[in-house]
Structure formats: structure tokens, C-alpha cells
Biopython code that builds the backbone (N, CA, C, O; Angstrom):
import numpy as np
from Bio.PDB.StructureBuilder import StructureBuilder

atoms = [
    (1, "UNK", "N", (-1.129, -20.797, -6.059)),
    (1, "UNK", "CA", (-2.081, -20.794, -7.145)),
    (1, "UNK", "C", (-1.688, -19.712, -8.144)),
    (1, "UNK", "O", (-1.110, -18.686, -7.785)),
    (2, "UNK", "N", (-2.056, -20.002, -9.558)),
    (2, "UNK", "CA", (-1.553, -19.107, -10.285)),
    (2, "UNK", "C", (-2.983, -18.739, -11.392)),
    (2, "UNK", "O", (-3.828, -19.351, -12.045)),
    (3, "UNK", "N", (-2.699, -17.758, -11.174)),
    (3, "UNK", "CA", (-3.669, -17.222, -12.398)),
    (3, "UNK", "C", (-3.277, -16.542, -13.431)),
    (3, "UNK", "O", (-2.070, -16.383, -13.616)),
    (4, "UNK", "N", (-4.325, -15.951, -14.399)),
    (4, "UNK", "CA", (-3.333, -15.534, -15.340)),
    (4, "UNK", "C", (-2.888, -13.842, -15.124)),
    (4, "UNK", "O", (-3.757, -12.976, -15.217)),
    (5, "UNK", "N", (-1.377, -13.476, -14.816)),
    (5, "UNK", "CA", (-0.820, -12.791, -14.376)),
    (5, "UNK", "C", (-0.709, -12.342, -12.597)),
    (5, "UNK", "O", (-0.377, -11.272, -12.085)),
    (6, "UNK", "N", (-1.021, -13.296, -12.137)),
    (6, "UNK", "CA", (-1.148, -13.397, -10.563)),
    (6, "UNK", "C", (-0.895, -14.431, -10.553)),
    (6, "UNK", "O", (-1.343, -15.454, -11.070)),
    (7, "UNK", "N", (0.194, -14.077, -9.668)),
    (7, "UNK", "CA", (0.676, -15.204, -8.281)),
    (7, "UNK", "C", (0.122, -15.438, -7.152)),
    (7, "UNK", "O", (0.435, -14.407, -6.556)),
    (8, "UNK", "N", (-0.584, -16.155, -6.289)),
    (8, "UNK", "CA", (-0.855, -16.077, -4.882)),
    (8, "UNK", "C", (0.007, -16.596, -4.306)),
    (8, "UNK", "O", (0.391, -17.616, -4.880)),
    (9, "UNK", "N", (0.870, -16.211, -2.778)),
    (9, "UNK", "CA", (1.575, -17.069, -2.393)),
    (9, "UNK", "C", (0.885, -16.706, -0.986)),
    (9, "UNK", "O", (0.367, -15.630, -0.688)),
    (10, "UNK", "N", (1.004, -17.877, -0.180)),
    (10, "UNK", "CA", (0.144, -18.417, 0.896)),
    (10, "UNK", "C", (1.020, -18.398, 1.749)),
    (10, "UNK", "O", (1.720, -19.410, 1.801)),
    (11, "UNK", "N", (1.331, -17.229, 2.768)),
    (11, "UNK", "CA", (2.408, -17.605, 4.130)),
    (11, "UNK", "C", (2.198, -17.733, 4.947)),
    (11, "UNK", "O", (3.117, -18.025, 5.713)),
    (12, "UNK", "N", (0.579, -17.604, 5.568)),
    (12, "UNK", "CA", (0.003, -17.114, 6.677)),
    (12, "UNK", "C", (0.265, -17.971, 8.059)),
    (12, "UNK", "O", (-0.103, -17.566, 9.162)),
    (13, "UNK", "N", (0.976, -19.253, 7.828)),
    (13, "UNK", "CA", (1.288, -20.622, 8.495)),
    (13, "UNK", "C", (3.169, -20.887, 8.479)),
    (13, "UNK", "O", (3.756, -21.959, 8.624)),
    (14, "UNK", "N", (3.668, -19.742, 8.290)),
    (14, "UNK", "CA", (4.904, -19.435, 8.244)),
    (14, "UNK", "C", (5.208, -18.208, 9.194)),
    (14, "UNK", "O", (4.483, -17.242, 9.431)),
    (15, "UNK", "N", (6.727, -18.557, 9.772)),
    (15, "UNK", "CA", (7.369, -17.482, 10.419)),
    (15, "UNK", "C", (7.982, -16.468, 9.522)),
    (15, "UNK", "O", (8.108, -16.719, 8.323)),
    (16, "UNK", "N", (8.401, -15.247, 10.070)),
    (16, "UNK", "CA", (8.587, -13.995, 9.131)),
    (16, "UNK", "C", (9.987, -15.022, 8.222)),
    (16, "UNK", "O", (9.969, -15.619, 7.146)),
    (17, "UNK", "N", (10.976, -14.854, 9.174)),
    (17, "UNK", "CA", (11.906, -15.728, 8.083)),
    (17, "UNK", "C", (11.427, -16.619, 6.457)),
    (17, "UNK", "O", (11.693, -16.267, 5.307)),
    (18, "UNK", "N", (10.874, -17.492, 6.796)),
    (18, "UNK", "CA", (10.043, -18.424, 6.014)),
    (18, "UNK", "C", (9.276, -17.842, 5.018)),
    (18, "UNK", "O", (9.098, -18.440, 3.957)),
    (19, "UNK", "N", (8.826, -16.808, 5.219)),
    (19, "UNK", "CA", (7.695, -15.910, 4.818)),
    (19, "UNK", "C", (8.582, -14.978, 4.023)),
    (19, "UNK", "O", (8.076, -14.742, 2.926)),
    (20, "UNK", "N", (9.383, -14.557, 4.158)),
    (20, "UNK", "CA", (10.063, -13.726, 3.417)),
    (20, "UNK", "C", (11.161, -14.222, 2.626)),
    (20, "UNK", "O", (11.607, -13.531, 1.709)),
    (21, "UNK", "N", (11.715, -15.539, 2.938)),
    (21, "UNK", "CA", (12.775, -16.417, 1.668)),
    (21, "UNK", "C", (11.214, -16.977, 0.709)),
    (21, "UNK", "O", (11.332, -17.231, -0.490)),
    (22, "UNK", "N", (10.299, -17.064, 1.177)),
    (22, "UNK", "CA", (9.452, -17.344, 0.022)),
    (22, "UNK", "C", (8.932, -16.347, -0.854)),
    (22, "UNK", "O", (9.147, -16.199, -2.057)),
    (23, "UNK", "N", (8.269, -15.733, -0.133)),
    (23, "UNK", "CA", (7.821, -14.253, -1.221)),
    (23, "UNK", "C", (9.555, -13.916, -2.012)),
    (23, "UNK", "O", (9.784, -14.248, -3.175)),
    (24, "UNK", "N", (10.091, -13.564, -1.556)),
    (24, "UNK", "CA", (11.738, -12.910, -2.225)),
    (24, "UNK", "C", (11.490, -14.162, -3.472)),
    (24, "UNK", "O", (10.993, -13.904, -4.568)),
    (25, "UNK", "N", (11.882, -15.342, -3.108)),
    (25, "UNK", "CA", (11.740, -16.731, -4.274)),
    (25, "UNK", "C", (10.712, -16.314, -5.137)),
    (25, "UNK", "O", (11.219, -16.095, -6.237)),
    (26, "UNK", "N", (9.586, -16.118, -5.146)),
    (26, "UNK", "CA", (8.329, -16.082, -5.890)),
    (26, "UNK", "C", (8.530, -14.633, -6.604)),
    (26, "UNK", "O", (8.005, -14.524, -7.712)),
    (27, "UNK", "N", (9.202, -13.556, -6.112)),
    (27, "UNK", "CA", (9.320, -12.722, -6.644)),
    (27, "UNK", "C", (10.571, -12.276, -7.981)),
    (27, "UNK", "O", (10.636, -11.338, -8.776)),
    (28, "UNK", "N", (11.465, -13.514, -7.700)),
    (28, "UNK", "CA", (12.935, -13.700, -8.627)),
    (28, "UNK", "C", (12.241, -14.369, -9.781)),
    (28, "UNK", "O", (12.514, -14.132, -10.957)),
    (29, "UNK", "N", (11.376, -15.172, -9.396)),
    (29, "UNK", "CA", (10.517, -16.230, -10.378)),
    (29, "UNK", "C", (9.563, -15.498, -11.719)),
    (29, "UNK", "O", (9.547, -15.753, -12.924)),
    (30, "UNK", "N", (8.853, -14.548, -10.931)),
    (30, "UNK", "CA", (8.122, -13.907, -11.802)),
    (30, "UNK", "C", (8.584, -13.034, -13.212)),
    (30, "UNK", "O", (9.474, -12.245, -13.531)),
    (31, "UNK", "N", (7.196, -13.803, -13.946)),
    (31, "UNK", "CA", (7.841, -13.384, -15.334)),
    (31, "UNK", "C", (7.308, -12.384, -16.025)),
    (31, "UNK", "O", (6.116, -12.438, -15.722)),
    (32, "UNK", "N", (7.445, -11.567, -16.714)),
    (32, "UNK", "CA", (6.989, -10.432, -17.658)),
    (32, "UNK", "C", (5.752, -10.513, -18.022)),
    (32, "UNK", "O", (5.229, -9.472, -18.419)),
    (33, "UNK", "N", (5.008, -11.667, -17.992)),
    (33, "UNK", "CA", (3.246, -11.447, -18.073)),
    (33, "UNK", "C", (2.820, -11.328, -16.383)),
    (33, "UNK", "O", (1.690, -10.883, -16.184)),
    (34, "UNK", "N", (3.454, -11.609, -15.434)),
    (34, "UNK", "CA", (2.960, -11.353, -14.026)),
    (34, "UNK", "C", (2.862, -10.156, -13.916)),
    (34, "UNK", "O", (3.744, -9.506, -14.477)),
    (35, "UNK", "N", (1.764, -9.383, -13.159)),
    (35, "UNK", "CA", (1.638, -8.229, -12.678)),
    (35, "UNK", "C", (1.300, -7.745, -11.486)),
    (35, "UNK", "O", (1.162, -6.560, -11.180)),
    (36, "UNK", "N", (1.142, -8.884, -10.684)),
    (36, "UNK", "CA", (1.130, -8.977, -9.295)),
    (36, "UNK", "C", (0.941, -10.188, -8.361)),
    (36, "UNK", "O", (0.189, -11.148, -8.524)),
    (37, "UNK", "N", (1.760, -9.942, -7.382)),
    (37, "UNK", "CA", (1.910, -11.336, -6.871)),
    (37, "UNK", "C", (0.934, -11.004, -5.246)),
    (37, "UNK", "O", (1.265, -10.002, -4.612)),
    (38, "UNK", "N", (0.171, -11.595, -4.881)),
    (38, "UNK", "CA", (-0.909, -11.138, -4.102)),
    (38, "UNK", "C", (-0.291, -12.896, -3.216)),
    (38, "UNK", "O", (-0.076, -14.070, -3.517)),
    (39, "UNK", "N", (-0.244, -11.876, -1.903)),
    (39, "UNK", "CA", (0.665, -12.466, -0.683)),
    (39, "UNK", "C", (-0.657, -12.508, 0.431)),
    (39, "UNK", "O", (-1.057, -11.476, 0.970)),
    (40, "UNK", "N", (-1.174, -13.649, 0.650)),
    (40, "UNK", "CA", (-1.926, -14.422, 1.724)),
    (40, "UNK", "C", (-1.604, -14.581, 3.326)),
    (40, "UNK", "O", (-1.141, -15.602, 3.834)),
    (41, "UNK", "N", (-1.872, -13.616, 3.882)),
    (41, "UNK", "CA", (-0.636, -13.788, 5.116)),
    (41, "UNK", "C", (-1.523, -13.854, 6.495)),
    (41, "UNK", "O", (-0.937, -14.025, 7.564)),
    (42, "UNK", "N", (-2.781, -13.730, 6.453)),
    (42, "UNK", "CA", (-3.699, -13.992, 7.190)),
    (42, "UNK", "C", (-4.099, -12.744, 8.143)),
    (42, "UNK", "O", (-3.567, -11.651, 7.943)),
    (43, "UNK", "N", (-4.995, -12.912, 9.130)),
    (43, "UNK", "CA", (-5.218, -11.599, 9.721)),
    (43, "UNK", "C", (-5.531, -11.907, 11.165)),
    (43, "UNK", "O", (-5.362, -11.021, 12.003)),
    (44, "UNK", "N", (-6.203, -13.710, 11.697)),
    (44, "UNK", "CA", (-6.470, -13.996, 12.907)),
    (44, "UNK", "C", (-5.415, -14.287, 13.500)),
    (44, "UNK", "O", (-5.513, -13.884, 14.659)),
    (45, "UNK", "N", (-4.305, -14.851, 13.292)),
    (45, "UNK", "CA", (-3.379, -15.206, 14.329)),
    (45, "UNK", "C", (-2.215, -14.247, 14.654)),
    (45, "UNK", "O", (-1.257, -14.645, 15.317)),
    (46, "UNK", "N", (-2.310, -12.785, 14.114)),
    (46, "UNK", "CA", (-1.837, -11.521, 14.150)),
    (46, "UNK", "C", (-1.538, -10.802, 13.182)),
    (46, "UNK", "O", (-1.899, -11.098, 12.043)),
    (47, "UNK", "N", (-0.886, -9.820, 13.430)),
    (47, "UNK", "CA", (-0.518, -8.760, 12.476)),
    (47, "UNK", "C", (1.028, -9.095, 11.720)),
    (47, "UNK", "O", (1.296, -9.066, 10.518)),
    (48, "UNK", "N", (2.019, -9.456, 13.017)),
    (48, "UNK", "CA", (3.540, -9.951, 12.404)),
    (48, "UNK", "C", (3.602, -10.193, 10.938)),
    (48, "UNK", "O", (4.435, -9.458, 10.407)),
    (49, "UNK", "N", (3.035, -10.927, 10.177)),
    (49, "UNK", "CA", (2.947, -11.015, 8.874)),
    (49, "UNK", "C", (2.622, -9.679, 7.527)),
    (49, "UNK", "O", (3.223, -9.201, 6.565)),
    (50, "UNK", "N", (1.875, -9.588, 7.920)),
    (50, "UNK", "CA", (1.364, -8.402, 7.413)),
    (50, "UNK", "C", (1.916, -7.160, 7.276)),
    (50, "UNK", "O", (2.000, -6.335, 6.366)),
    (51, "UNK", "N", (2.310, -7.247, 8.537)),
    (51, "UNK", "CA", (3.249, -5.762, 8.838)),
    (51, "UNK", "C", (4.622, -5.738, 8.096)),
    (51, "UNK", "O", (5.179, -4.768, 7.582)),
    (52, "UNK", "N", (5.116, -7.292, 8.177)),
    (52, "UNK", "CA", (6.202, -7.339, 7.836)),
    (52, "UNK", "C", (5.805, -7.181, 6.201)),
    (52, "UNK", "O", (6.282, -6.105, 5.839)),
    (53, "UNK", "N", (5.244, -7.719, 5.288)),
    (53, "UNK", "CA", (5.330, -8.007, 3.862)),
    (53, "UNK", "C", (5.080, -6.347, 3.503)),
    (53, "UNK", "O", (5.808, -5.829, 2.656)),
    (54, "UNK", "N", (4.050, -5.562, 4.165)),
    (54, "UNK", "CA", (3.543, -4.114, 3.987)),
    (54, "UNK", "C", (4.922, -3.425, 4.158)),
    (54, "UNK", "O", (5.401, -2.961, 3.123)),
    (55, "UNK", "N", (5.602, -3.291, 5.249)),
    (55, "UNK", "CA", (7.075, -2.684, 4.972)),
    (55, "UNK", "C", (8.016, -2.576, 4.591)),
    (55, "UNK", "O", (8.823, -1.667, 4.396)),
    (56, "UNK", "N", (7.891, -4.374, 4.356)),
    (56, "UNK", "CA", (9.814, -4.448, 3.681)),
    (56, "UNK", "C", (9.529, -4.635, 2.277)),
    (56, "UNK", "O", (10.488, -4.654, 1.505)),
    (57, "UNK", "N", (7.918, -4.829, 1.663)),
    (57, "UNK", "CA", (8.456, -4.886, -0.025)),
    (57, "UNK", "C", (7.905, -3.681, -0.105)),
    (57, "UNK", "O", (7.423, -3.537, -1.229)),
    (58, "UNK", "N", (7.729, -2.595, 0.682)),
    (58, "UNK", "CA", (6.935, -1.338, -0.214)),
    (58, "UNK", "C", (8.183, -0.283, -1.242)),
    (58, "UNK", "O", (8.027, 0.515, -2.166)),
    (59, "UNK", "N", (9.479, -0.834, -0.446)),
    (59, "UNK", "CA", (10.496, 0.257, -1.248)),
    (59, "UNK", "C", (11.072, -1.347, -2.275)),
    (59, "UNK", "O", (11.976, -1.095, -3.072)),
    (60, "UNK", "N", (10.781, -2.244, -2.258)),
    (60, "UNK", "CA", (11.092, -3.345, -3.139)),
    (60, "UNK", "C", (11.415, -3.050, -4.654)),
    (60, "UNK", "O", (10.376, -2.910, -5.299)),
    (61, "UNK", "N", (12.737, -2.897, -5.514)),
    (61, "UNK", "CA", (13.142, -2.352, -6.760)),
    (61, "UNK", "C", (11.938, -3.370, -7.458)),
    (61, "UNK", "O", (11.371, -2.751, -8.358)),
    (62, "UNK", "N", (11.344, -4.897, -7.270)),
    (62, "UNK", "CA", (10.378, -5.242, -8.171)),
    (62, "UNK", "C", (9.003, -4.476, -8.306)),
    (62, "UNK", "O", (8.360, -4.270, -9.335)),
    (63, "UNK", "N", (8.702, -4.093, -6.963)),
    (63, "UNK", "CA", (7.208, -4.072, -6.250)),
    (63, "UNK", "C", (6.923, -1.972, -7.105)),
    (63, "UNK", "O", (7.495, -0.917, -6.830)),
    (64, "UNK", "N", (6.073, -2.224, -7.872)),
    (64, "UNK", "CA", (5.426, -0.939, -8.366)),
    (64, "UNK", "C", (5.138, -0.130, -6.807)),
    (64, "UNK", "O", (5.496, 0.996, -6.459)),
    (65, "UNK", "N", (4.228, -1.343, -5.923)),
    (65, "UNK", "CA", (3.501, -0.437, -4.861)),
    (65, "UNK", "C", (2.532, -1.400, -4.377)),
    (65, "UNK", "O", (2.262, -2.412, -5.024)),
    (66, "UNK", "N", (2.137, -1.194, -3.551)),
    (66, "UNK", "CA", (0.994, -1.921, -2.279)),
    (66, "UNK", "C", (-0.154, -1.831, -2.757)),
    (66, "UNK", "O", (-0.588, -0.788, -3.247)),
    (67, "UNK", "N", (-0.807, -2.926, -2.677)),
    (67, "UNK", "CA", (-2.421, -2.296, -2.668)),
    (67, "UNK", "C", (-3.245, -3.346, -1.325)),
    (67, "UNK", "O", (-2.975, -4.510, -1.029)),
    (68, "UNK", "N", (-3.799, -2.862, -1.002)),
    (68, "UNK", "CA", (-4.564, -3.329, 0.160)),
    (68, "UNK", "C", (-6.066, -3.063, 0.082)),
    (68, "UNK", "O", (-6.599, -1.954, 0.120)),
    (69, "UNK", "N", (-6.706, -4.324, -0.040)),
    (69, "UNK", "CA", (-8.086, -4.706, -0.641)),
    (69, "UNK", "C", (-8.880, -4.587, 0.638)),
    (69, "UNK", "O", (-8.817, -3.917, 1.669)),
    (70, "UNK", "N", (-9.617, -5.483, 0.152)),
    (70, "UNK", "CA", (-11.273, -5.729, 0.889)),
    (70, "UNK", "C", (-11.068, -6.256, 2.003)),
    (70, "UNK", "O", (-11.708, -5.884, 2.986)),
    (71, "UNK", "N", (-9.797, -7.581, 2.101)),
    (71, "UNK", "CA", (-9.755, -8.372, 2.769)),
    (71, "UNK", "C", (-8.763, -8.511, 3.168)),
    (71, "UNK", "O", (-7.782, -8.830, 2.496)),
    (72, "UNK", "N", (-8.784, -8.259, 4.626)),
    (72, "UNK", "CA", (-7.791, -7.601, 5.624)),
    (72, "UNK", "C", (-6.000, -9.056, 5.559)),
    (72, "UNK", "O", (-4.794, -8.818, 5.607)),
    (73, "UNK", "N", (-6.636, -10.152, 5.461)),
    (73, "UNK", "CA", (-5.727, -11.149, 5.024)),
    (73, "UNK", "C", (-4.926, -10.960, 4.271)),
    (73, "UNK", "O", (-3.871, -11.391, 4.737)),
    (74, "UNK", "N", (-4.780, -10.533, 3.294)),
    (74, "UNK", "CA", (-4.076, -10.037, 1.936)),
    (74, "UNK", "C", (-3.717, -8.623, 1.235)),
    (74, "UNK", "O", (-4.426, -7.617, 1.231)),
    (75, "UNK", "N", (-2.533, -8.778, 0.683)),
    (75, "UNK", "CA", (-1.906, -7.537, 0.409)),
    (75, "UNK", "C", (-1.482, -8.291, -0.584)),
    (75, "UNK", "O", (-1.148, -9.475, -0.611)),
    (76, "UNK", "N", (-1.564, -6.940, -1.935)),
    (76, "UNK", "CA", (-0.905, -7.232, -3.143)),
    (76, "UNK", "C", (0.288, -6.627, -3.403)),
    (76, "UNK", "O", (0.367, -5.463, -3.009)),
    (77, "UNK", "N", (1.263, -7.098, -3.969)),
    (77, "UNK", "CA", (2.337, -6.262, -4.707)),
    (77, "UNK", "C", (2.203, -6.764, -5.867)),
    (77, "UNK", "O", (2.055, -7.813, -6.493)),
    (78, "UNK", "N", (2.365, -4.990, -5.984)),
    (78, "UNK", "CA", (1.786, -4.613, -7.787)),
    (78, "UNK", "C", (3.475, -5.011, -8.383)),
    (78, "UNK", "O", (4.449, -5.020, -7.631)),
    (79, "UNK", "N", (3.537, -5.323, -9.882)),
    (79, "UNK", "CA", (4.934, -5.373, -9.905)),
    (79, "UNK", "C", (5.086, -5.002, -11.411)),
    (79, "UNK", "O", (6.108, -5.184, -12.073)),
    (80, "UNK", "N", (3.476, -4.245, -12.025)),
    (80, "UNK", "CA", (3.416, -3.498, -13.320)),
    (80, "UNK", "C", (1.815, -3.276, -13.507)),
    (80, "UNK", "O", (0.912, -3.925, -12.978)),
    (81, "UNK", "N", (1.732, -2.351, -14.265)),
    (81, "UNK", "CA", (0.583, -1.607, -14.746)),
    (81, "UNK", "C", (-0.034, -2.861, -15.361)),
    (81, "UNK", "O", (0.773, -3.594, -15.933)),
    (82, "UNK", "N", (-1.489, -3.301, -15.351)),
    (82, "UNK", "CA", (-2.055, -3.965, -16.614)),
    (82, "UNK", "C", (-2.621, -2.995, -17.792)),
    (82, "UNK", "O", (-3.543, -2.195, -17.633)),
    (83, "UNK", "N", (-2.437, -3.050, -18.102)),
    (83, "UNK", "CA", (-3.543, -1.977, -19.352)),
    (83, "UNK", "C", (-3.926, -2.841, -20.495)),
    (83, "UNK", "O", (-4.620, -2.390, -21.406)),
]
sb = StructureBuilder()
sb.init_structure("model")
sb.init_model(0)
sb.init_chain("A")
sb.init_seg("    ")
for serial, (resi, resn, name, xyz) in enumerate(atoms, 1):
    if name == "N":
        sb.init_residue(resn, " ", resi, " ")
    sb.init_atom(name, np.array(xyz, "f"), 0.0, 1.0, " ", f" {name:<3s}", serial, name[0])
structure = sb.get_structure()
């Protein structure tokens, strides 16, 4: 789903492999009005997901930085300031 300047991408039904050639894809994709691509990775059927997207894009040359909301399912990577 796309909104305006957000990406959602939905992995939560994917293995880390899978999960990470997609986010990486979605992240080559993104264009200069995107400012964050907010990664769906779920929270009941474990952590594996989560852990993985929280570690390997936090030093990411796109990814500004992490943000971690309300809802334990989802983690954003920031990938520019809105102002």
C-alpha cells in the first residue's frame, strides 16, 4: 500500500530471506517524495522478523533511522526528514 510518502511493505508471511530481497527491492524503488517505508512484519508468530529488519537496516546507507511505534508489528525506516 502506498500512501503519500509511505510505503508499507507487508512481510510478516515471509521467511527472513524473502523478507529481506523484498524490503532491499522496495527500498532501491523509493523515490525522493518517500520518506519512509514502514515494514509490517508481525509480532504473533515471533520475533525472527522483526529482529531481523531492526538490525540489518539500522546502519542501512538509505535508512535515516528506526522508529518503533505503538504497534509492536511494525517498524519504520525513516529514509528523510518531512518538514
Amino acid at each position: 500500500m502506498i500512501q503519500l510518502g509511505v510505503i508499507e511493505v507487508d512481510v510478516h508471511e515471509m521467511n527472513q530471506y524473502q523478507a529481506k530481497t523484498y524490503i532491499d527491492s522496495q527500498l532501491k524503488r523509493a523515490k525522493k517524495s518517500t520518506y519512509r517505508l514502514r515494514v509490517i512484519h508481525g509480532f504473533h508468530g515471533g520475533t525472527k522478523l522483526r529482529e531481523m529488519v531492526r538490525t540489518r537496516y539500522r546502519n542501512h546507507p538509505k535508512v535515516l533511522r528506526i522508529e518503533i511505534g505503538a504497534n509492536p508489528g511494525e517498524t519504520d525506516l525513516v529514509l528523510r526528514e518531512l518538514f
